[in-house]
C-alpha positions in Angstrom: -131.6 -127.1 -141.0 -132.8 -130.1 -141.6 -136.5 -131.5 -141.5 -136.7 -133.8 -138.2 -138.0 -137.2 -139.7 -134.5 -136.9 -141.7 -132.4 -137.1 -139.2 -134.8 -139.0 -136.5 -133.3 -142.3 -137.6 -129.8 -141.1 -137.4 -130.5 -139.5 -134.0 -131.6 -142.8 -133.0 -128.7 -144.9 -134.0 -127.1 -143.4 -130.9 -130.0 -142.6 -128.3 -131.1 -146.4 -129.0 -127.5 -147.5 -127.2 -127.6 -144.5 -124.5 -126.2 -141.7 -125.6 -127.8 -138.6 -124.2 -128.7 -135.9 -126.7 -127.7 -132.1 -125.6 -130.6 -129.7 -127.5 -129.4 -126.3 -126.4 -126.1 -124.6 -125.1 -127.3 -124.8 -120.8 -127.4 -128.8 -121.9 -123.7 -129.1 -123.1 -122.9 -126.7 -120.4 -124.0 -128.8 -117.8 -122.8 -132.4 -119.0 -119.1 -131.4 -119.6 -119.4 -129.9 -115.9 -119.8 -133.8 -114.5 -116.6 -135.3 -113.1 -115.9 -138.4 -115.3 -115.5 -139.2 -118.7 -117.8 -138.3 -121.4 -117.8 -139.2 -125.0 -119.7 -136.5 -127.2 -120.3 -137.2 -130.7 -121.0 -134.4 -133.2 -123.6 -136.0 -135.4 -124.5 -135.4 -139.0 -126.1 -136.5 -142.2 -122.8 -137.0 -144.3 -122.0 -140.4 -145.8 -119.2 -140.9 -143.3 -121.3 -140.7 -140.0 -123.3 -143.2 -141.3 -121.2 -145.8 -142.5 -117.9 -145.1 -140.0 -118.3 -143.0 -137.5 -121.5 -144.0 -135.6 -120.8 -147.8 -136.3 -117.1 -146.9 -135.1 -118.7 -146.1 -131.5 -121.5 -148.7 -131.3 -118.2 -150.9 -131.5 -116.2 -149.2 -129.1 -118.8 -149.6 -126.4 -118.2 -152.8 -126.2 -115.1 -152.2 -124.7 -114.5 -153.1 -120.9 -113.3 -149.5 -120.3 -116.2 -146.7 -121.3 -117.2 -143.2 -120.9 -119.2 -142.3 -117.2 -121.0 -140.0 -119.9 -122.6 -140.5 -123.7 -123.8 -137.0 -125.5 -124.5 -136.2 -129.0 -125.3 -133.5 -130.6 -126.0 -132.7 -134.5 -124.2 -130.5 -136.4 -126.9 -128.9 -138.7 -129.6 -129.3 -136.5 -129.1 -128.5 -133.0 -127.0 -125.4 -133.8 -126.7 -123.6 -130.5 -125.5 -127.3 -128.7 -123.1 -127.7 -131.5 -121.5 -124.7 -131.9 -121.0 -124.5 -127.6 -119.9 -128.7 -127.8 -117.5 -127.2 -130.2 -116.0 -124.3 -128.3 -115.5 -127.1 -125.7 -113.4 -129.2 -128.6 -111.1 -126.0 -129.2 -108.0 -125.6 -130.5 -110.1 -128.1 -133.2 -111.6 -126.7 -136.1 -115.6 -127.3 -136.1 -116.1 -130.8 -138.2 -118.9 -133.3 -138.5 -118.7 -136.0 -137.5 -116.4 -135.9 -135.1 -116.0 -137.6 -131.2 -114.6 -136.4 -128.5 -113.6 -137.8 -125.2 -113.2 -135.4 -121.9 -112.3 -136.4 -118.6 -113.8 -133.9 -115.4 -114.7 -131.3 -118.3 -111.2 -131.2 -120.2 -110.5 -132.7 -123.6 -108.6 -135.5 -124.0 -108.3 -137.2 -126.8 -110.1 -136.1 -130.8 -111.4 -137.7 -133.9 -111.5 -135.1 -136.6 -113.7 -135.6 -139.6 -110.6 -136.4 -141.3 -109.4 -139.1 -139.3 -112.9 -140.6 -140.2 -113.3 -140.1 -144.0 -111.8 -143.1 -145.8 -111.4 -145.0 -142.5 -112.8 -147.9 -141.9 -115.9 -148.2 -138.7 -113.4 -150.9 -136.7 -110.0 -148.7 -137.1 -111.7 -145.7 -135.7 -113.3 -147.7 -132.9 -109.3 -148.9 -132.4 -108.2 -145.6 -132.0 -111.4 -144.9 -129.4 -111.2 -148.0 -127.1 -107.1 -146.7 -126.8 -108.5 -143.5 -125.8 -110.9 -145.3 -123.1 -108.6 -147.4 -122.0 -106.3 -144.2 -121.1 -108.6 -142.1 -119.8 -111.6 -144.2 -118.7 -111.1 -145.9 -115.5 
């Protein structure tokens, strides 16, 4: 775990543009049961959540087409959301960060922690704004 004024700010870099943060397993439960689309972002401290992948979807916001729905949760921290968020991102390893897009509770379309490392912040939010341009009407 990590201590809470750690990862406050990195929390924030997300609840500051309107994503919703899911703090228990009834939480994630609940939001993927919504008809729509949701975008839920598994959070973390590493170097590439900071610099890629939560820059990557402040910039794909901005996108005419968006997600009904914006969750996070963070890997590390909120272990019971995480670990249910990820059941929901099966046949997909566990990784962090990673973002996923569902549509009426199914999975559509997922960034990997791999397809984020070594990436640059405006490729990955490419490769989302596709996604919500699919998927998000």
């Amino acid at each position: 775990m990590y201590p809470a004024e750690i990862v406050r700010p990195m929390k924030e870099e997300l609840t500051t543009i309107g994503f919703e943060e899911l703090l228990s397993s009834d939480a994630v439960e609940s939001a993927l049961s919504k008809s729509g689309t949701a975008l839920v972002v598994v959070n973390s401290v590493c170097g590439c959540a900071a610099a890629n992948a939560r820059p990557a979807v402040r910039i794909s916001l901005n996108n005419e087409n968006t997600p009904d729905h914006l969750y996070t949760v963070f890997a590390g921290v909120d272990r019971e959301a995480t670990d249910t968020a990820r059941a929901k991102m099966m046949p997909f390893p566990p990784s962090s960060p990673s973002l996923a897009l569902f549509k009426d509770g199914e999975l559509v379309h997922m960034i990997e922690r791999h397809h984020i490392e070594g990436r640059t912040a405006q490729l990955i939010a490419e490769n989302l704004t596709e996604a919500f341009n699919e998927f998000c009407d």
